[in-house]
C-alpha positions in Angstrom: 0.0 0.0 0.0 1.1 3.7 -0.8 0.1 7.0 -1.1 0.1 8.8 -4.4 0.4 12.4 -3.7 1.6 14.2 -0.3 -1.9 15.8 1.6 0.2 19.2 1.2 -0.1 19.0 -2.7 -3.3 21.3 -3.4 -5.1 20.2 -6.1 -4.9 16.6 -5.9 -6.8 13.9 -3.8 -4.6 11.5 -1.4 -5.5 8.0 -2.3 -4.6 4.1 -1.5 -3.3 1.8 -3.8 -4.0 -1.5 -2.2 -2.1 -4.6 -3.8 -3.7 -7.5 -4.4 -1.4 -8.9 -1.3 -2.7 -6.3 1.0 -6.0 -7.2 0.4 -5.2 -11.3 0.7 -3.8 -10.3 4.1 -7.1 -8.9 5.0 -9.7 -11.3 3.2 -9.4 -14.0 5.8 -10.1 -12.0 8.6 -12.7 -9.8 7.1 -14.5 -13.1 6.2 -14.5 -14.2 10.2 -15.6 -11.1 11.4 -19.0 -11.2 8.2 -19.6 -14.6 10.0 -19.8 -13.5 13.2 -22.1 -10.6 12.3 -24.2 -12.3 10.8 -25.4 -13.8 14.1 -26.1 -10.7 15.4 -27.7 -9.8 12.2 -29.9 -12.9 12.9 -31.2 -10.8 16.2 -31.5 -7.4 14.8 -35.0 -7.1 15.4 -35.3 -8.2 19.0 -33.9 -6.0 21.5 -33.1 -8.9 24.5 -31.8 -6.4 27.1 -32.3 -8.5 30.0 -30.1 -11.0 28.3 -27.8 -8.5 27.2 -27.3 -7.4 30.9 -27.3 -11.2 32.1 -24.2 -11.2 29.4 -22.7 -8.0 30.5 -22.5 -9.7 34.2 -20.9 -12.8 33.5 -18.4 -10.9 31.4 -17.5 -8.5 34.1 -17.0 -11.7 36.8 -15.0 -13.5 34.6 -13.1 -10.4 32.2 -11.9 -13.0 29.6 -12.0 -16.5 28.5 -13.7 -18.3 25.9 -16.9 -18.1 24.2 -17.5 -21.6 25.0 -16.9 -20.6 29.3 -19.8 -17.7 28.5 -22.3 -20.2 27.1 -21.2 -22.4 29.9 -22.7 -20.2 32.3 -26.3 -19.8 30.4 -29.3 -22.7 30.0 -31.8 -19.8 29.5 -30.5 -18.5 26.7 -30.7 -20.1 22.8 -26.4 -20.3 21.8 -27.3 -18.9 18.4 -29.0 -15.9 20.0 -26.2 -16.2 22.8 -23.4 -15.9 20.1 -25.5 -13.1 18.5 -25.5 -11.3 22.0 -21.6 -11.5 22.2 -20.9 -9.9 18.7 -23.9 -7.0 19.3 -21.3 -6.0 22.9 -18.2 -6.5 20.9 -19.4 -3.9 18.1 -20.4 -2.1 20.8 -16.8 -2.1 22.3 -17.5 -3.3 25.7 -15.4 -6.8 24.8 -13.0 -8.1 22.4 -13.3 -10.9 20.6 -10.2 -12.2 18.7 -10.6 -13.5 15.5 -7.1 -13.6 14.1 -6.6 -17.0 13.9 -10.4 -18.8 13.2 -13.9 -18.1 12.8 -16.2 -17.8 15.8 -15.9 -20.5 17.3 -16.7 -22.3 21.3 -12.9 -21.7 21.6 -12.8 -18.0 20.3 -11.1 -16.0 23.3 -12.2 -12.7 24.3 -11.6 -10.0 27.1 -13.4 -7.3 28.8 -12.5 -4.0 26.8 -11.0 -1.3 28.9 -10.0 1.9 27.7 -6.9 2.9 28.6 -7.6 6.5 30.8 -5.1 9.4 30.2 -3.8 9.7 33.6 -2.3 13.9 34.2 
């Protein structure tokens, strides 16, 4: 990837070239995270904010693990709609789920997200 002009030059628009490489790079991961989506895509229309907070709970006792040791710790909830829980907080920033490596997964680790403060 380059640039093709400096942001000083006036006149002419900065823009990416992407190589096909940098895009192969990307593909695979891009791939896993339109997977996961697409289980909270499969909830959009229900808002399950009691389940969301249930969620929210076990993920602040715990602050990481697997996704498989967060289903563990729910019989009341469907795992698909589970799963699609997880994703709608990670897009929301509150954890981090890491999908370098696979697809979403029981085995898929995540952590608690927290910001780093600018201490003064």
């Amino acid at each position: 990837m380059h640039f093709t002009s400096e942001p000083e030059d006036p006149g002419h628009a900065q823009y990416k070239v992407f190589s096909p490489m940098d895009l192969t790079a990307k593909a695979k991961l891009s791939v896993r995270w339109m997977k996961a989506i697409s289980f909270a895509a499969a909830i959009r229309q229900q808002e399950l904010s009691v389940q969301t907070m249930e969620i929210l709970s076990v993920v602040t006792r715990l602050g990481s693990g697997t996704i498989g040791e967060l289903v563990s710790n729910f019989s009341n909830i469907q795992v698909d709609i589970l799963i699609g829980l997880i994703v709608r907080i990670s897009a929301a920033s509150t954890i981090r789920l890491d999908l370098t490596d696979n697809s979403i997964s029981y085995s898929t680790r995540w952590e608690k997200y927290e910001p780093k403060t600018k201490v003064e």
